[in-house]
C-alpha positions in Angstrom: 45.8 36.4 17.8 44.3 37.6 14.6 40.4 36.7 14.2 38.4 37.1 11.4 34.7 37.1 13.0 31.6 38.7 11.1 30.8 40.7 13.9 27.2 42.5 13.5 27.6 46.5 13.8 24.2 46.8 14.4 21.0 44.8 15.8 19.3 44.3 12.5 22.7 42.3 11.0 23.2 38.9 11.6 26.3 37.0 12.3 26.6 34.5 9.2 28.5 31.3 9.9 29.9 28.1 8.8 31.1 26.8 11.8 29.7 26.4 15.6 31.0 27.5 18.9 31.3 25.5 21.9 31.9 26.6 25.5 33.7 24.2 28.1 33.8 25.0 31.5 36.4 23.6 34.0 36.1 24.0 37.9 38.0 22.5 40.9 37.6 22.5 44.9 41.2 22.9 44.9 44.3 24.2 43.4 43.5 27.3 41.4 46.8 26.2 40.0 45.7 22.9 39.0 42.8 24.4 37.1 45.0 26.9 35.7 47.0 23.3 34.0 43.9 21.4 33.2 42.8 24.8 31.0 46.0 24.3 29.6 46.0 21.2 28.5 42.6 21.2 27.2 43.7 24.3 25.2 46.4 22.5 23.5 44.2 19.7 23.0 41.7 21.0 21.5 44.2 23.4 19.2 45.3 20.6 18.0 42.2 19.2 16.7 41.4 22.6 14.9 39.7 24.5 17.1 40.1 28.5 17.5 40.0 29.5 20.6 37.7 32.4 21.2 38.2 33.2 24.7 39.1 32.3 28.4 38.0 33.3 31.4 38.8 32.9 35.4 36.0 33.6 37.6 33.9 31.3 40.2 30.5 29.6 40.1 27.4 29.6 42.1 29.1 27.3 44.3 32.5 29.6 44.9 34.6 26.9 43.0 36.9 28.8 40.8 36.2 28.0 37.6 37.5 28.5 33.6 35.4 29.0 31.0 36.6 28.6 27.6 34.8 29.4 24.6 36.4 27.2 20.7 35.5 27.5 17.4 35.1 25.2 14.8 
């Protein structure tokens, strides 16, 4: 995926932009492959209604529920 980001190069820069970022998080008790669909989903969803996604990540929460978290841009 190409992205065009103003990325700062240094601590003094700021990132200038238009838009806003939003970051979802998804867990389950269950089927890691069940949250693996639901990210899916939600992905094409939410690509649909114009939103860049960022990045997505598979880890686990305080609570040892394996859990995505996806980070969009609009």
């Amino acid at each position: 995926m190409n992205q065009n980001l103003d990325i700062p190069t240094n601590r003094n820069e700021e990132v200038k932009s238009s838009g806003s970022y939003t970051i979802i998080t998804l867990d389950t008790m269950w089927s890691t492959n069940n949250l693996r669909n639901r990210t899916e989903k939600l992905l094409n969803e939410k690509t649909a209604q114009g939103y860049q996604v960022i990045s997505v990540a598979f880890g686990i929460n305080l609570w040892w529920m394996p859990t995505a978290f996806i980070t969009l841009y609009k």
